[in-house]
C-alpha positions as CSV (number, residue, x, y, z in Angstrom):
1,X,0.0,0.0,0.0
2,X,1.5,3.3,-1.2
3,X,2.0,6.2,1.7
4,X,-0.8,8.3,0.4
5,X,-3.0,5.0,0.4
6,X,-2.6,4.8,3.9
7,X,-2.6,8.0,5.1
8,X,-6.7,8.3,4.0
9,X,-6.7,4.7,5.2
10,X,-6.1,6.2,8.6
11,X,-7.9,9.4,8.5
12,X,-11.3,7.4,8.1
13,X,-10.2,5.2,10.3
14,X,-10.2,8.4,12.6
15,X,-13.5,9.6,11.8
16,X,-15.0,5.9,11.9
17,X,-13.9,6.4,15.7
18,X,-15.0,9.6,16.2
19,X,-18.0,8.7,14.6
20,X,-18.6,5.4,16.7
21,X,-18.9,7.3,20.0
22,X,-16.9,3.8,21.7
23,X,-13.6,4.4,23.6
24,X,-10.5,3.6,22.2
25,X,-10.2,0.3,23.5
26,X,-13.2,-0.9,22.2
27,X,-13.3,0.7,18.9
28,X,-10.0,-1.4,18.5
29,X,-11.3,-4.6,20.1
30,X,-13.6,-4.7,17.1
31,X,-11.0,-4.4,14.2
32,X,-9.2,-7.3,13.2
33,X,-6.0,-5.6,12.1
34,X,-5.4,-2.8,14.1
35,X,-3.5,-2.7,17.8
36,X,-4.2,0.3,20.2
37,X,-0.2,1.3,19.5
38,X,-1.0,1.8,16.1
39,X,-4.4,3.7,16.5
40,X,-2.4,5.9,19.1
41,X,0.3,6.2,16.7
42,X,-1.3,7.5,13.5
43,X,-4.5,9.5,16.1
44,X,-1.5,11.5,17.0
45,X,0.1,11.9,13.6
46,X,-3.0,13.1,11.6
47,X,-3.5,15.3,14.9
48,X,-0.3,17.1,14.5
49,X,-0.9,17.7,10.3
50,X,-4.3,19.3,11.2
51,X,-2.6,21.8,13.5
52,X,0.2,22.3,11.2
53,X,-2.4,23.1,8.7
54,X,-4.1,25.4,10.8
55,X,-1.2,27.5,12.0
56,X,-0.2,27.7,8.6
57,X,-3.0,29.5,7.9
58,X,-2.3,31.6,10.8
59,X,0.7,32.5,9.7
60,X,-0.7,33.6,6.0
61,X,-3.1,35.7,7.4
62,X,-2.6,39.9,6.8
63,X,-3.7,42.4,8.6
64,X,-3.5,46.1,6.8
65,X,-4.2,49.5,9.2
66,X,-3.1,52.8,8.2
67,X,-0.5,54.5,10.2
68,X,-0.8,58.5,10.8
69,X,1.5,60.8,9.2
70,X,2.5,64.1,10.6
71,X,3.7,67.1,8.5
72,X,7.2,67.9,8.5
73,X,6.0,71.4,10.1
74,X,4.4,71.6,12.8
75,X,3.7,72.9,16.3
76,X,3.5,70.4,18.7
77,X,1.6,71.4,22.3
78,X,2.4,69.0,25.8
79,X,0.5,69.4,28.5
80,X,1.3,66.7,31.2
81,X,1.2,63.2,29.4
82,X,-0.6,64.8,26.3
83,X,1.2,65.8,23.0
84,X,-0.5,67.4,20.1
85,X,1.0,68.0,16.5
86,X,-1.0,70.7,14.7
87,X,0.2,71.1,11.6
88,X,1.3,74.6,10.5
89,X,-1.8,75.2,8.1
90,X,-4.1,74.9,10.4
91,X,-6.9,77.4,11.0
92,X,-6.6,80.0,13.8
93,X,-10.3,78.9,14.6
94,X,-9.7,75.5,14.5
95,X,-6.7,75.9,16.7
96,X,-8.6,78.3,19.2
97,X,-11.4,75.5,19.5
98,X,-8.2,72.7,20.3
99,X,-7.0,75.1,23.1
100,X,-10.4,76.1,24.7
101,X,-11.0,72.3,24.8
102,X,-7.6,71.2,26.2
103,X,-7.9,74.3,28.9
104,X,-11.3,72.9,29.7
105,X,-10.3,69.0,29.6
């Protein structure tokens, strides 16, 4: 039997377990060619493919945010912990609202 062959040999064998709702030992009581060391074997096998696979995917998976950018000129204010960049073309009303609301805060 080629390597592929029993690979899906196994893999249903899994889900015919899964499936059967028995415990190990008895699922294997009732097949005539399989031991528990082999069941145990290739459960833990297929096991560790399926979370290959899966943090494989994990790995491929891209997030995309956009990151601020800050004009070369510009006025930055600190108060305490705070720092705000307002950028030199701002408008003197706009600006006035900023400080009334940072005097307030």
């Amino acid at each position: 039997m080629k390597r592929k062959e029993k690979h899906d040999l196994w893999k249903k064998r899994m889900e015919a377990y899964e499936d059967s709702g028995e415990t190990i030992q008895e699922w294997v009581s009732k097949q005539d060619d399989i031991t528990e060391y082999q069941f145990h074997y290739w459960r833990k096998k297929i096991k560790a493919e399926v979370n290959s696979d899966s943090s494989d995917e994990v790995s491929q998976i891209w997030t995309s945010f956009d990151v601020p950018t800050f004009p070369t000129t510009s006025i930055e204010v600190r108060i305490d912990d705070l720092s705000v960049y307002i950028p030199e073309n701002v408008s003197e009303e706009h600006l006035s609202r900023v400080l009334r609301v940072l005097r307030n805060g």
